[in-house]
MDTraj code that builds the backbone (N, CA, C; nanometers):
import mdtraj as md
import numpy as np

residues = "UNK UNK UNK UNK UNK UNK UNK UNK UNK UNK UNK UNK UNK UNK UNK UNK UNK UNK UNK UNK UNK UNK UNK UNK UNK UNK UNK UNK UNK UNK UNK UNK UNK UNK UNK UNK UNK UNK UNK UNK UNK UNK UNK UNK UNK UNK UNK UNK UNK UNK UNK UNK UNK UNK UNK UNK UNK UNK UNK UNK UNK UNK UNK UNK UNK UNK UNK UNK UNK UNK UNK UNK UNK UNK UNK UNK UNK UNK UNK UNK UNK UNK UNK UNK UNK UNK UNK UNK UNK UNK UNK UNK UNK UNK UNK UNK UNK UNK UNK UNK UNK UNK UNK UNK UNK UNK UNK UNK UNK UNK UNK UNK UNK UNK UNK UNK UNK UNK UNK UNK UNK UNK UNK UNK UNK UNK UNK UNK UNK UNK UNK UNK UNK UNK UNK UNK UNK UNK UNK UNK UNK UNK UNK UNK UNK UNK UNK UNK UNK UNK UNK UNK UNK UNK UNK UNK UNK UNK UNK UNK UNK UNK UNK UNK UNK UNK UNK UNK UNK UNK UNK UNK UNK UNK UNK UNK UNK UNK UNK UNK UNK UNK UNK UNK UNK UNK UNK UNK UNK UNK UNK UNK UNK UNK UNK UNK UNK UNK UNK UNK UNK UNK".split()
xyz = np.array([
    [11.6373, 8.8504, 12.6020],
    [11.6118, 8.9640, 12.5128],
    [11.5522, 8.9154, 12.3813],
    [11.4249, 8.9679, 12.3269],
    [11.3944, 8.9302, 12.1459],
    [11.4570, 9.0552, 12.1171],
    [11.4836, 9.0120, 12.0007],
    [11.5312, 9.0398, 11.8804],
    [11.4135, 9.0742, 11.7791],
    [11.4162, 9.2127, 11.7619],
    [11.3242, 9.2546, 11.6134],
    [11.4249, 9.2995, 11.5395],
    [11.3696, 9.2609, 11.4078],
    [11.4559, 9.2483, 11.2982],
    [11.3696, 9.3404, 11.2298],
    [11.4202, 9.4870, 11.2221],
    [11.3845, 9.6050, 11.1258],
    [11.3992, 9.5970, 10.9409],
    [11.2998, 9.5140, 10.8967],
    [11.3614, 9.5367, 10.7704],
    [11.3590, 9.6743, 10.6329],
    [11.4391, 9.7382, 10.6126],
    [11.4386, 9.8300, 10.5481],
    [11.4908, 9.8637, 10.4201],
    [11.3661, 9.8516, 10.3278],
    [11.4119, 9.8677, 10.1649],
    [11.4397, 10.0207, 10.1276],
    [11.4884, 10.0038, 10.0478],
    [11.5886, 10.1425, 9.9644],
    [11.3692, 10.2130, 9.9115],
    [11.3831, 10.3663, 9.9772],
    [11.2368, 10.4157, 9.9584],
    [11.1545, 10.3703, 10.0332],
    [11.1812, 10.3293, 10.1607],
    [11.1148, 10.3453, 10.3020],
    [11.0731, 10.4187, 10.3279],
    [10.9555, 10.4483, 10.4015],
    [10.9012, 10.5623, 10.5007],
    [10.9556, 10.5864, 10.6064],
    [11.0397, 10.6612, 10.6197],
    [11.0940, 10.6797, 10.7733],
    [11.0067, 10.6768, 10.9059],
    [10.9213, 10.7478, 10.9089],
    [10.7937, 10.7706, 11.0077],
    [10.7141, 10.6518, 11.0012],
    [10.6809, 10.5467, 10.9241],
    [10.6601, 10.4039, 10.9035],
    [10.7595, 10.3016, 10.9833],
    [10.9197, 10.3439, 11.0004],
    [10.9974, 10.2883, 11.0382],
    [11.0445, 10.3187, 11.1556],
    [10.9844, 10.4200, 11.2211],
    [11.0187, 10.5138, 11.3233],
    [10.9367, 10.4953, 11.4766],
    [10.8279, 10.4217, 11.4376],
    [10.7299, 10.3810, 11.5343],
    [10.8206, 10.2419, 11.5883],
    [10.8407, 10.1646, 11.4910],
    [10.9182, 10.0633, 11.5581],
    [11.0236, 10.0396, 11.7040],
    [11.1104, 10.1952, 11.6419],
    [11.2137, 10.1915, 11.6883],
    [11.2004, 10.2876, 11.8444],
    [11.0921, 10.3712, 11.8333],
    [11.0501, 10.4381, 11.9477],
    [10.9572, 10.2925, 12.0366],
    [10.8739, 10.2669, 11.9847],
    [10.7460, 10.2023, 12.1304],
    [10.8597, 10.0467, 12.1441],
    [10.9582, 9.9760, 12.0727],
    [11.0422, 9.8723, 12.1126],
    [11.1293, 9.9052, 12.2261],
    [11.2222, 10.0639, 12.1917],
    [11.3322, 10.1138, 12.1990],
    [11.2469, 10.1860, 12.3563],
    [11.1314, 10.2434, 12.3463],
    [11.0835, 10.2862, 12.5248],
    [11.0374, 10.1450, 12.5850],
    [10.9814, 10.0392, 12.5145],
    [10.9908, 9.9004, 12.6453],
    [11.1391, 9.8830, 12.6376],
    [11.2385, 9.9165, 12.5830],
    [11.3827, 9.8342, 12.6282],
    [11.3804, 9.9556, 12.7406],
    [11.3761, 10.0438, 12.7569],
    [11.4112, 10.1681, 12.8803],
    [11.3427, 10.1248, 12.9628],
    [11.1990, 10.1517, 12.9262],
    [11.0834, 10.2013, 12.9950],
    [10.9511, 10.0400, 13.0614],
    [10.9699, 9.9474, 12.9945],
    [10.8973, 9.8896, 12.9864],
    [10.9507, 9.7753, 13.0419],
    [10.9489, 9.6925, 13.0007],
    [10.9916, 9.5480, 13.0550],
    [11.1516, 9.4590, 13.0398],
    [11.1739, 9.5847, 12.9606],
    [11.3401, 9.5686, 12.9004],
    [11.3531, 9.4736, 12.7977],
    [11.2613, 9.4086, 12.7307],
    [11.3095, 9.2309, 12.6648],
    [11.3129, 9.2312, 12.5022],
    [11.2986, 9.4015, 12.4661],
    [11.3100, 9.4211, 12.3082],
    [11.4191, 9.4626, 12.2995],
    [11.4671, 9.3999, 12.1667],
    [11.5939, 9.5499, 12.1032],
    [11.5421, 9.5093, 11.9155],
    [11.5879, 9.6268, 11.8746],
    [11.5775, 9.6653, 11.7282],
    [11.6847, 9.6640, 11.6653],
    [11.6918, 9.5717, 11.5428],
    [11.8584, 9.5896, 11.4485],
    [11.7739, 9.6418, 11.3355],
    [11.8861, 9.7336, 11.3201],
    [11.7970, 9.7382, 11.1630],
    [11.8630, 9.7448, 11.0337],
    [11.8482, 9.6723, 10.9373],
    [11.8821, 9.5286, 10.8248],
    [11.8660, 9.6471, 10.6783],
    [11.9342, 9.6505, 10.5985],
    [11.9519, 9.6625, 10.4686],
    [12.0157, 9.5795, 10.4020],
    [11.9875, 9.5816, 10.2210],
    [12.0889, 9.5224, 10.1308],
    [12.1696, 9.5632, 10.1109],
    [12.2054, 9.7217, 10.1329],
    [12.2904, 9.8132, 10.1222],
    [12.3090, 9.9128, 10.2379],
    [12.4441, 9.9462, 10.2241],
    [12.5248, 9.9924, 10.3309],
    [12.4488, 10.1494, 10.3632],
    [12.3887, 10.1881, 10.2864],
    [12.3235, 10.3678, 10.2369],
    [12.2057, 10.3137, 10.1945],
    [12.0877, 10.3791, 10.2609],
    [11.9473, 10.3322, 10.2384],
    [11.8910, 10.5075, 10.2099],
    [11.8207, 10.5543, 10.1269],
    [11.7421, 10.6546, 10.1339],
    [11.5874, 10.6253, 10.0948],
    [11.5349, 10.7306, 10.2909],
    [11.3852, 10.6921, 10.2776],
    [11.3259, 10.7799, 10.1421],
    [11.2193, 10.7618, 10.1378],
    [11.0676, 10.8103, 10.0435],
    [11.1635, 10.9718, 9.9781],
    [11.1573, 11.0796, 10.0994],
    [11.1640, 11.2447, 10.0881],
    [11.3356, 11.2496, 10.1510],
    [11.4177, 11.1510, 10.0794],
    [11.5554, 11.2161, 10.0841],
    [11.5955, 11.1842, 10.2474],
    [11.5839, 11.1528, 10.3199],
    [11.6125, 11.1180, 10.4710],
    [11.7043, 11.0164, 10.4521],
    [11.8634, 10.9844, 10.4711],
    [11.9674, 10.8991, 10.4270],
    [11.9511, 10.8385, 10.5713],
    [11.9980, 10.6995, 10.5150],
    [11.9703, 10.6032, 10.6820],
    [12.0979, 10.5109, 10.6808],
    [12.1791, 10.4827, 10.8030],
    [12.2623, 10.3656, 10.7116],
    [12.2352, 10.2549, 10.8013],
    [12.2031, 10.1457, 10.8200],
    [12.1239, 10.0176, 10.8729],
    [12.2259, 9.9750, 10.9649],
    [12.1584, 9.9389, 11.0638],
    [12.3234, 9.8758, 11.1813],
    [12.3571, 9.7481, 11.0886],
    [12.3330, 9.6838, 11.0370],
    [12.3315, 9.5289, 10.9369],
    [12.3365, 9.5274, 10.7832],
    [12.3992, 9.4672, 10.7199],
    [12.3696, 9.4120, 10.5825],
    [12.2783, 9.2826, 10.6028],
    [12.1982, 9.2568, 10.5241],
    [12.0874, 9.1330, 10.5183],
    [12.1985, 9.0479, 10.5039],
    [12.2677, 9.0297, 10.4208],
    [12.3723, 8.9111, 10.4046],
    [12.4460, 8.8823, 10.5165],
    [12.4715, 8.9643, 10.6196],
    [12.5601, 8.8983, 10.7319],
    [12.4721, 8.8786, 10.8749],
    [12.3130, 8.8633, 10.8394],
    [12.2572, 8.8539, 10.9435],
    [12.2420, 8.6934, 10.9972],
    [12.2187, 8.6666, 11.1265],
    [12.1745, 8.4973, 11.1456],
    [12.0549, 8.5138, 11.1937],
    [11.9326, 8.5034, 11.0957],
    [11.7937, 8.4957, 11.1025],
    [11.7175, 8.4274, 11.2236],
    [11.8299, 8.3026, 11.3021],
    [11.8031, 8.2244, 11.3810],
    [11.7704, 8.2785, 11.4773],
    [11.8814, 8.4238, 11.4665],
    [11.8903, 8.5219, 11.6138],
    [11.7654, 8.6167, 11.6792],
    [11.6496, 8.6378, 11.5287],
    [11.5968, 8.7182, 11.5680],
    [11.4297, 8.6304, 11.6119],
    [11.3527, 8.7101, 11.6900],
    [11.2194, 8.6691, 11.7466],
    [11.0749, 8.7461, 11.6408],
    [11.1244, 8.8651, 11.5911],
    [10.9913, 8.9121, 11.5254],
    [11.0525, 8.9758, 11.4058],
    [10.9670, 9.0608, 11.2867],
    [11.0607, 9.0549, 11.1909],
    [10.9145, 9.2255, 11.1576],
    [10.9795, 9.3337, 11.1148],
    [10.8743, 9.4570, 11.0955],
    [10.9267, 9.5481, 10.9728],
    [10.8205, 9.5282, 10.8845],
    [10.9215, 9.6045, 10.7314],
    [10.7731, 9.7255, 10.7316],
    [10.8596, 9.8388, 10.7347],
    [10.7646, 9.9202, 10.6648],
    [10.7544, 10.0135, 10.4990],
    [10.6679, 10.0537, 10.4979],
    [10.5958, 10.0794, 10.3683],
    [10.7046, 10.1563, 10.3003],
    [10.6709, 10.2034, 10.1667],
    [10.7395, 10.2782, 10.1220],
    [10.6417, 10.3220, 9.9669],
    [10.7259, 10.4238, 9.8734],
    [10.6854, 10.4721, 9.7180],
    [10.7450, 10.4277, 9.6410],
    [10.6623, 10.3755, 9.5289],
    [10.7118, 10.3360, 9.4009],
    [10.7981, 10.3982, 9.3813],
    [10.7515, 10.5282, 9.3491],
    [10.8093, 10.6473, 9.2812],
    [10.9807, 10.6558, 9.3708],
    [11.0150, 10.5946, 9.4634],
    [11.1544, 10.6065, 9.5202],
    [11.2121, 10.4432, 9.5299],
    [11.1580, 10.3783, 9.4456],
    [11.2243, 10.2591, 9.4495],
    [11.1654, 10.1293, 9.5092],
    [11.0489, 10.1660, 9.6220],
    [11.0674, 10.1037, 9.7308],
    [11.0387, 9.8966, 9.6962],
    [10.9326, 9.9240, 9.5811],
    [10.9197, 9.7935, 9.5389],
    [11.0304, 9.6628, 9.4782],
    [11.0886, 9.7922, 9.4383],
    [11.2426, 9.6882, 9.3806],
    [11.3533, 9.6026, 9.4518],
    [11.3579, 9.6499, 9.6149],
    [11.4162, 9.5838, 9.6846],
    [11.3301, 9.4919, 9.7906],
    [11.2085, 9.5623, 9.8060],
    [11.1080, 9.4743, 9.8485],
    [11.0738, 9.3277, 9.8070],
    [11.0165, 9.3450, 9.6463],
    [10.9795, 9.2500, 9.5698],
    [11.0808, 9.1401, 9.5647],
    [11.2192, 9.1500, 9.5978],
    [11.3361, 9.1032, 9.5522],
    [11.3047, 8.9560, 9.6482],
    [11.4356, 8.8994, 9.6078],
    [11.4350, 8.7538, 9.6735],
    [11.4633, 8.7338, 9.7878],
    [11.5761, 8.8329, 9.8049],
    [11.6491, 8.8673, 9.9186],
    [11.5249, 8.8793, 10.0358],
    [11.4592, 8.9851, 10.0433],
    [11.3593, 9.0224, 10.0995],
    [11.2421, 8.9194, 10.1042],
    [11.2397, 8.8251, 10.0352],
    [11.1019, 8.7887, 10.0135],
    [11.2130, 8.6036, 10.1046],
    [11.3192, 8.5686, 10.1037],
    [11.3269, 8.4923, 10.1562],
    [11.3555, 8.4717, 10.3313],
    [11.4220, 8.6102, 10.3345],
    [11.4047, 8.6429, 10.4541],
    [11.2498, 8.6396, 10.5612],
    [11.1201, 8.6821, 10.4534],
    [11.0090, 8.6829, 10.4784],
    [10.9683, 8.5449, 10.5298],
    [11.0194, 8.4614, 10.4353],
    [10.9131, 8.3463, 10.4573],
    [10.9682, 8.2182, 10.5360],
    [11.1633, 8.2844, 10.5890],
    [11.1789, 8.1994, 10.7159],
    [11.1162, 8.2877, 10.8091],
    [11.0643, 8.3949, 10.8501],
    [11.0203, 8.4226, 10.9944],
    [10.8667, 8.3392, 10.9750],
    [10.8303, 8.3329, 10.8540],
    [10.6516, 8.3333, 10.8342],
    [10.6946, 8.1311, 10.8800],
    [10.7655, 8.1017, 10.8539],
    [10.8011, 7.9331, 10.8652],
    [10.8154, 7.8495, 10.9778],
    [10.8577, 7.9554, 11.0802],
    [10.9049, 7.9259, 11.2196],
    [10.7858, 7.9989, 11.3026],
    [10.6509, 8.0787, 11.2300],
    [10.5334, 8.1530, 11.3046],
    [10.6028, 8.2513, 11.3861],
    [10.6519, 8.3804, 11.3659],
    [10.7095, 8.4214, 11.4323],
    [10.6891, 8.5757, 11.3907],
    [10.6363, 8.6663, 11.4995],
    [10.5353, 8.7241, 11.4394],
    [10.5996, 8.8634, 11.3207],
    [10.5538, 8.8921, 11.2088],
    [10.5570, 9.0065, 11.1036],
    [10.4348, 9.0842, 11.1238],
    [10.5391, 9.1748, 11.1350],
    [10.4447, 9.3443, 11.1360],
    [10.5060, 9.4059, 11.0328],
    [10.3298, 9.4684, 10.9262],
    [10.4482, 9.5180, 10.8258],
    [10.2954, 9.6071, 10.8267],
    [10.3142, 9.7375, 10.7454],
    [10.2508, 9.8962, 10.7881],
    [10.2482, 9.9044, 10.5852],
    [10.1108, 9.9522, 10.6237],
    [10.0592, 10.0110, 10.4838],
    [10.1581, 9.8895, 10.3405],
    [10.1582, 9.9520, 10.2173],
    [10.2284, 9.8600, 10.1435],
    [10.3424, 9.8099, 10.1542],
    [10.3547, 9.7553, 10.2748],
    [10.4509, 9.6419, 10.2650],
    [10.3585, 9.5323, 10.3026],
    [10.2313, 9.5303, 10.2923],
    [10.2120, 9.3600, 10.3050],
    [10.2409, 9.3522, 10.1939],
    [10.2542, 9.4349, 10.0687],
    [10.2823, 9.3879, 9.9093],
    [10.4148, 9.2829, 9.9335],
    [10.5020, 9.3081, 10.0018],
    [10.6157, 9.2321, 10.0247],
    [10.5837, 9.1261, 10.0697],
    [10.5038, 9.1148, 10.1419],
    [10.4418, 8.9420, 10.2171],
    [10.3955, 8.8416, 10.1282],
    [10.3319, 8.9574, 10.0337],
    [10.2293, 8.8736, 9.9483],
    [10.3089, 8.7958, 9.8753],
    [10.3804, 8.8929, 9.7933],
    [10.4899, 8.8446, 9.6872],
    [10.5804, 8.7692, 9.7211],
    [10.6139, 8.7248, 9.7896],
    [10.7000, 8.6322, 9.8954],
    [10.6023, 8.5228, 9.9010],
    [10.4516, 8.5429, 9.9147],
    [10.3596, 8.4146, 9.8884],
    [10.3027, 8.3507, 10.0225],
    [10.3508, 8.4374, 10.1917],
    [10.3306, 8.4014, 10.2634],
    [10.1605, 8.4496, 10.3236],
    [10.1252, 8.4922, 10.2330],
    [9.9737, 8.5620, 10.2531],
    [9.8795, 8.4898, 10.1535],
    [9.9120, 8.3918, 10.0716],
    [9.8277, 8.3196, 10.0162],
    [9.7096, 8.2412, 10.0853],
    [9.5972, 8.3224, 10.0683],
    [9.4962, 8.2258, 10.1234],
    [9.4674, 8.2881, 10.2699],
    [9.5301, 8.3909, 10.2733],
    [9.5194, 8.4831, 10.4356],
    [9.4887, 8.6037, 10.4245],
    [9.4056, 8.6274, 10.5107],
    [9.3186, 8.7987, 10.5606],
    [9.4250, 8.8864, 10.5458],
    [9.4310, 8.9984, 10.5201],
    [9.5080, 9.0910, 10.4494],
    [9.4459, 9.1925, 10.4728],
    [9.5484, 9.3039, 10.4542],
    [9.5154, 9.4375, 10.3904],
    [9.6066, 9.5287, 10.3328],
    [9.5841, 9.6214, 10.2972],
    [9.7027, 9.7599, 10.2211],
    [9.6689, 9.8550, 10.2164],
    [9.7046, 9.9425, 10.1219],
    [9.6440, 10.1035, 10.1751],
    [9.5384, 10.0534, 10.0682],
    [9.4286, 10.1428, 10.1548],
    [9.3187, 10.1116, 10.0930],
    [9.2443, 10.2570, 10.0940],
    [9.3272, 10.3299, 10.0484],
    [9.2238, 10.4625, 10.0051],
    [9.1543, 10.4338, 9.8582],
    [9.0557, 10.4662, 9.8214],
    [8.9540, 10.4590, 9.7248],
    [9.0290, 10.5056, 9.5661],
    [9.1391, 10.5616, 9.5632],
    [9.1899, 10.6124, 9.4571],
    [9.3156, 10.5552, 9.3991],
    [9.3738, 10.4407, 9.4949],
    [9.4663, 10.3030, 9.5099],
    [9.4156, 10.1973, 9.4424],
    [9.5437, 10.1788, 9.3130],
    [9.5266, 10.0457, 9.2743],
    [9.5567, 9.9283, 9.3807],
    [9.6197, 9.9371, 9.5001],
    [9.7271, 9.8262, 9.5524],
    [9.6207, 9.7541, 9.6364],
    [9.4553, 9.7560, 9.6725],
    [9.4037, 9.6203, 9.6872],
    [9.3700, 9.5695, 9.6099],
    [9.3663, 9.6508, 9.4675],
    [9.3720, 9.5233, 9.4046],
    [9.5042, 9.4122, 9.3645],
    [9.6254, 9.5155, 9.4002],
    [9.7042, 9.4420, 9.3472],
    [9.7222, 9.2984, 9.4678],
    [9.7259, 9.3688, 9.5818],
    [9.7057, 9.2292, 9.7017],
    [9.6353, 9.1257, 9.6468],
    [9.4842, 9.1561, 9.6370],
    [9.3857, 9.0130, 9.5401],
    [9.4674, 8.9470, 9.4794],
    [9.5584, 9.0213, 9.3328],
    [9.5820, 8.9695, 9.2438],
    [9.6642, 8.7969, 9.3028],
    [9.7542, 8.8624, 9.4495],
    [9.8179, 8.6974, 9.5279],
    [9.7734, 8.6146, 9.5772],
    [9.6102, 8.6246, 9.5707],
    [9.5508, 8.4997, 9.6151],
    [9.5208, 8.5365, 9.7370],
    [9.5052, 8.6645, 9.8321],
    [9.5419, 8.7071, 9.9424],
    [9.3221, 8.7515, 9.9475],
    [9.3088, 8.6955, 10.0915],
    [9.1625, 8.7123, 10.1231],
    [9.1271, 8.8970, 10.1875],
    [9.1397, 8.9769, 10.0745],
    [9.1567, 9.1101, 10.1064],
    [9.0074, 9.1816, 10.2016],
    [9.0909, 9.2655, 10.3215],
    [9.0330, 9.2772, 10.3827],
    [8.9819, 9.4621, 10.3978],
    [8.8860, 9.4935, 10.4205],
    [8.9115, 9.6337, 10.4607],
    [8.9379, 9.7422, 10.5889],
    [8.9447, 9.6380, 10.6555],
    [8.9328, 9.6528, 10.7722],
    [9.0700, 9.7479, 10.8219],
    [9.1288, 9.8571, 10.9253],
    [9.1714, 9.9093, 10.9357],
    [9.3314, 9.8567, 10.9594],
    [9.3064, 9.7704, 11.0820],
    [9.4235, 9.6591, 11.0663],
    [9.3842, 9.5269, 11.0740],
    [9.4882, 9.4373, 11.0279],
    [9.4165, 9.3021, 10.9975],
    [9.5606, 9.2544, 11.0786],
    [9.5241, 9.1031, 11.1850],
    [9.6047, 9.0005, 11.2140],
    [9.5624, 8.9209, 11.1838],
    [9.6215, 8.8333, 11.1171],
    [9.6017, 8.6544, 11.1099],
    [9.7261, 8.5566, 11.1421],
    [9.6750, 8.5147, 11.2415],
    [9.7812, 8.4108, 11.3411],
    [9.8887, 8.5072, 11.3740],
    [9.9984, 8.5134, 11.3018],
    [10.1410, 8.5972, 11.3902],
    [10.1866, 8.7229, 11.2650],
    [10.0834, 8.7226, 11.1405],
    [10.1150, 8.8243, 11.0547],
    [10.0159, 8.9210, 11.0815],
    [10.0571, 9.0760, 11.1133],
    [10.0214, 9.2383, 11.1088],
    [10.0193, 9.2510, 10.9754],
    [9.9060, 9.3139, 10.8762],
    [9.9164, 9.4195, 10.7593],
    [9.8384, 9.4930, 10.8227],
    [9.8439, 9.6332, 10.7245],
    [9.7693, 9.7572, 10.8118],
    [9.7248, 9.8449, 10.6844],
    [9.6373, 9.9531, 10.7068],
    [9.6047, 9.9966, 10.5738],
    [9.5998, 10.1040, 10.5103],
    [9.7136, 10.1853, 10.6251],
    [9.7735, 10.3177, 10.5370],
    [9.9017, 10.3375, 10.6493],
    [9.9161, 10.4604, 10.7014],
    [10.0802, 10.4752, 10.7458],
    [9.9727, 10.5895, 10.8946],
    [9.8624, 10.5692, 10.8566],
    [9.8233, 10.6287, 11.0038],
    [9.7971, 10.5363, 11.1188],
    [9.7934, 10.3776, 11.0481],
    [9.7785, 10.2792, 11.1379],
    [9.9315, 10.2572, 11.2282],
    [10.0180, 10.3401, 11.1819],
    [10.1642, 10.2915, 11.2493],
    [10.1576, 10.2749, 11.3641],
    [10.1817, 10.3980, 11.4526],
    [10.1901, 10.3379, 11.5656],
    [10.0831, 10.2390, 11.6451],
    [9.9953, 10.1820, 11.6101],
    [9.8990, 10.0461, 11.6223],
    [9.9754, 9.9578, 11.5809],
    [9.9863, 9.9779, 11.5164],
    [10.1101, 9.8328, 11.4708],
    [10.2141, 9.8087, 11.5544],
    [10.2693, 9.9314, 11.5714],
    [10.3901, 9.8900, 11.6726],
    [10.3765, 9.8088, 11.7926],
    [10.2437, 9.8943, 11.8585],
    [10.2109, 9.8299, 12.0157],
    [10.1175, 9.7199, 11.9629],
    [10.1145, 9.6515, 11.8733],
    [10.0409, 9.5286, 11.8161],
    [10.1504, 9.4344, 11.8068],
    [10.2752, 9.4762, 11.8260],
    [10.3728, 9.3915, 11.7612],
    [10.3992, 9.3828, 11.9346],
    [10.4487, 9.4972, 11.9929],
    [10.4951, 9.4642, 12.1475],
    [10.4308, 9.3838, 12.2163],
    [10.2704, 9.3853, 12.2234],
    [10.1884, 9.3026, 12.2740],
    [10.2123, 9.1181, 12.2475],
    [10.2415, 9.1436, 12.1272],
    [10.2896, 8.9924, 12.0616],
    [10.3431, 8.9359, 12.1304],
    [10.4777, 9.0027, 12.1259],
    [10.6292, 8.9719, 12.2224],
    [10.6035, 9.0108, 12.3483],
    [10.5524, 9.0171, 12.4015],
    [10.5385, 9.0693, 12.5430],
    [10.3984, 9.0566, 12.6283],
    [10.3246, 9.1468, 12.6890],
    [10.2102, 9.1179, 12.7223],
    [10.1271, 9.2560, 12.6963],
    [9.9923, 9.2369, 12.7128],
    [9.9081, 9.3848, 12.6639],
    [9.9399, 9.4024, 12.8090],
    [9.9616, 9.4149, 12.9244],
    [9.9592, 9.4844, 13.0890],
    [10.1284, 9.5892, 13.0087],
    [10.1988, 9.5209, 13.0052],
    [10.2953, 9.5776, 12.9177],
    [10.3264, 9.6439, 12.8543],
    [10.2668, 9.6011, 12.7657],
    [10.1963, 9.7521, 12.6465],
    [10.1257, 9.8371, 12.6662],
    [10.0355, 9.8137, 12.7572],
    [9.9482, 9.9113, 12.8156],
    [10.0514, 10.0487, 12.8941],
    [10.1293, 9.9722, 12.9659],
    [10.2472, 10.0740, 13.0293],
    [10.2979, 10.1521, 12.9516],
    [10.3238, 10.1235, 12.8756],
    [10.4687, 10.1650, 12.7785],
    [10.3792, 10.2554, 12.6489],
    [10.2347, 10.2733, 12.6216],
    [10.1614, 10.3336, 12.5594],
    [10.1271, 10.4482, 12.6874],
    [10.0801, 10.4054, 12.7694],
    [10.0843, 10.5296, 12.8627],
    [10.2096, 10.6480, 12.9537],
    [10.3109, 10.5481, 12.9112],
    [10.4600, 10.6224, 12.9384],
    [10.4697, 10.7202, 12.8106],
    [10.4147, 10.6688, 12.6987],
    [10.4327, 10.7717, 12.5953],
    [10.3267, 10.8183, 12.5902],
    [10.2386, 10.8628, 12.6592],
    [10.1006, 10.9548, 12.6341],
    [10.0215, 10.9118, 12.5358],
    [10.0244, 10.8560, 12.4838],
    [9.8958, 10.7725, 12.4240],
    [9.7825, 10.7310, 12.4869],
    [9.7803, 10.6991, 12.6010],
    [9.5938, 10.7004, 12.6339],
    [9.5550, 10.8144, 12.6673],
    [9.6879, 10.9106, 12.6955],
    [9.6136, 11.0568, 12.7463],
    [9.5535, 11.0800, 12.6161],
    [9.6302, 11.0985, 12.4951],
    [9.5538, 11.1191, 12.3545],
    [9.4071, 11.0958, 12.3201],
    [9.4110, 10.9496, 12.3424],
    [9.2430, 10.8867, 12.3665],
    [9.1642, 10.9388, 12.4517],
    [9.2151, 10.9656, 12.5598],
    [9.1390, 11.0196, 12.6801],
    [9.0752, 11.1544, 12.6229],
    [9.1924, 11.2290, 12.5858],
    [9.1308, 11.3962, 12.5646],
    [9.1474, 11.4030, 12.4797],
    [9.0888, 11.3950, 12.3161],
    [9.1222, 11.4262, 12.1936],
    [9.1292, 11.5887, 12.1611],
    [9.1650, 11.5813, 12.0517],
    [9.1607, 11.7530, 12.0263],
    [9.0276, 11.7722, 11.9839],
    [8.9363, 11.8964, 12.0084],
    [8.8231, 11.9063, 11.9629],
    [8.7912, 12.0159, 11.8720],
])
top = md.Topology()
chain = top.add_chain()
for i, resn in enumerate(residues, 1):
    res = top.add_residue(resn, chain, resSeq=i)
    for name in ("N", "CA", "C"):
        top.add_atom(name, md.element.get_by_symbol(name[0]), res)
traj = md.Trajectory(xyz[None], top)
């Protein structure tokens, strides 16, 4: 079984955090069985972005990092905190044993800010939300980070992405990781997703 390690700061996006736990949580049913999802706070009471109270199966402090295989933090708003537990040490050391051992991070819209600041994106392809009216590529640059515009960006075993519509891409970007694309391919079509592609709305 891997182990993904959900990380979730106080002003999370729920629906950022929610893709995870669905396309992991249908390959543990549906798919190949070899994911499961914990999901990690500093605190016992987490509230996402719009008031949605979460309480984390884990405290970060009683986790054994050794245990887990992939590591997926999603985005969140200033305006609800989300940078303050992000930016933190806690968070940012946790970051840079998965980034140490290559082991892959998926992180959705501004939380590569968390990668950066942690320092594990120095000198690596990147991205963030990158709507035209966003300070935050520039703030990525500001880490030394080779900013990209591109919709989603991988380099070696790190996912950034560049708003919160890239989510579920990320997710089955992360399953594919851990698993295989024949795999993912299943488990995207168990959830109607290529029918989507197939027949868009017109």
């Amino acid at each position: 079984m891997k182990k993904i390690l959900l990380l979730l700061a106080n002003g999370f996006e729920a629906y950022e955090a929610s893709v995870f736990t669905d396309v992991l949580g249908w390959n543990q049913l549906e798919g190949d069985g070899t994911t499961e999802v914990i999901t990690a706070g500093i605190r016992p009471y987490l509230q996402a972005t719009w008031n949605f109270n979460v309480t984390p199966e884990k405290l970060v402090q009683d986790l054994n990092l050794e245990e887990f295989d992939a590591l997926a933090i999603p985005g969140g708003f200033e305006e609800a905190g989300f940078y303050e537990e992000a930016f933190g040490e806690i968070f940012s050391k946790i970051i840079r044993h998965f980034n140490q051992y290559k082991k892959p991070i998926a992180s959705i819209c501004v939380a590569s800010l968390a990668l950066a600041h942690s320092g594990v994106l120095y000198g690596r392809k990147a991205t963030t939300y990158s709507h035209p009216t966003s300070i935050r590529m520039a703030q990525l640059a500001s880490y030394g980070v080779h900013v990209s515009t591109e919709r989603i960006v991988v380099d070696e075993h790190i996912i950034t992405s560049s708003n919160p519509g890239t989510a579920i891409d990320v997710a089955f970007l992360l399953l594919e990781m851990l698993t295989s694309k024949e795999n993912t391919e299943k488990v995207r079509d168990l959830m109607g997703f290529n029918i989507c592609q197939q027949n868009p709305v017109k």
